[in-house]
N, C-alpha and C positions, 0 to 999 in steps of 0.2 A: 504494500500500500504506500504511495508514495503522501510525501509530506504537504501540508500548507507551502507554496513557496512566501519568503519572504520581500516585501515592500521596503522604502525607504525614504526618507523625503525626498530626495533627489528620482526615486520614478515613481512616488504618487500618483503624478499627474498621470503620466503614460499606462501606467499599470491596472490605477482604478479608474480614475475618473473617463480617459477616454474608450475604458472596454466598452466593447458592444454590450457584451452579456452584463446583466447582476452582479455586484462586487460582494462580498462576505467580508470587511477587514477586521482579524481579532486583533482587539489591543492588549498587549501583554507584557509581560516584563518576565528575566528569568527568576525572581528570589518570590514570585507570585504562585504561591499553593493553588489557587482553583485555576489559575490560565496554564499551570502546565496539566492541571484534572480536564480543561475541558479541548484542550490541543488534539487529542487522538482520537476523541467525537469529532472535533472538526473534521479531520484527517478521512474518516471514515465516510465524514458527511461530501467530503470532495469525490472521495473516491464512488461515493455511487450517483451524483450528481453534476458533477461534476461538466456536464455536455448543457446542465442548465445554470448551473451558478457558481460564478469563479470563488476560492477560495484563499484569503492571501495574509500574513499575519504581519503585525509592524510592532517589532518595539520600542516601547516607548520612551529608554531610558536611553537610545541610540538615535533614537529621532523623535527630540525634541518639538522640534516645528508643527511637524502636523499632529501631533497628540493635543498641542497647544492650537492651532486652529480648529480641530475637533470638538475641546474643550471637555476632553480627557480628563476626568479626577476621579475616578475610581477605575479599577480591573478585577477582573476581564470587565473590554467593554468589545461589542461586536456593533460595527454599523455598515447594514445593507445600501451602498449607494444603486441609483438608477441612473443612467446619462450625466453622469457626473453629479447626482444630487444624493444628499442623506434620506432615504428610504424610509427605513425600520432603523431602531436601536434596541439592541439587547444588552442588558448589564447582567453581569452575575454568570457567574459555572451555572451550565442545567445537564439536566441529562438528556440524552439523545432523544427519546419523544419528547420532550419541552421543544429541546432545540428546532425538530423538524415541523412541530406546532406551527412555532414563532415562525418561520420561513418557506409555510407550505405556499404561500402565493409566487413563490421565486423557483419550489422544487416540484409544484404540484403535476 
């Protein structure tokens, strides 16, 4: 199963905002207990979704900028962009039915 790839400030733009498809970006940091619990849901969520909604993770402790544009103050934070816009926002570890809940209009 392969990984979230990772984001950066430097290809934000490229990455998320101008994808065709649905962005997933989890915000996460490494010394964060529930973002590396809900990393391998993600992983999982890519892998069978993957053809419908891109998955892509940014940390936050590395890149500054867009956490702070985001206005990132708590992790995990996931936000669903569309055509460069903020979608959906999910806070908090779930588990994989919450998660795929929260994101059935993107995987349905």
């Amino acid at each position: 199963m392969s990984a979230a790839p990772a984001v950066t400030d430097a290809s934000f733009d490229a990455d998320v905002l101008k994808n065709a498809k649905p962005v997933l970006v989890d915000f996460w940091a490494e010394w964060c207990g529930p973002c590396r619990a809900v990393g391998p849901i993600l992983d999982q969520l890519l892998a069978e979704h993957g053809d419908k909604l891109e998955i892509v993770k940014l940390n936050v402790d590395e890149n500054p900028q867009t956490a702070a544009q985001y206005q990132i103050t708590s992790i995990p934070a996931m936000k669903v962009f569309v055509n460069g816009e903020v979608a959906k926002t999910i806070i908090g570890a779930k588990p994989k039915p919450a998660l795929e809940a929260d994101l059935a209009a993107y995987i349905g």
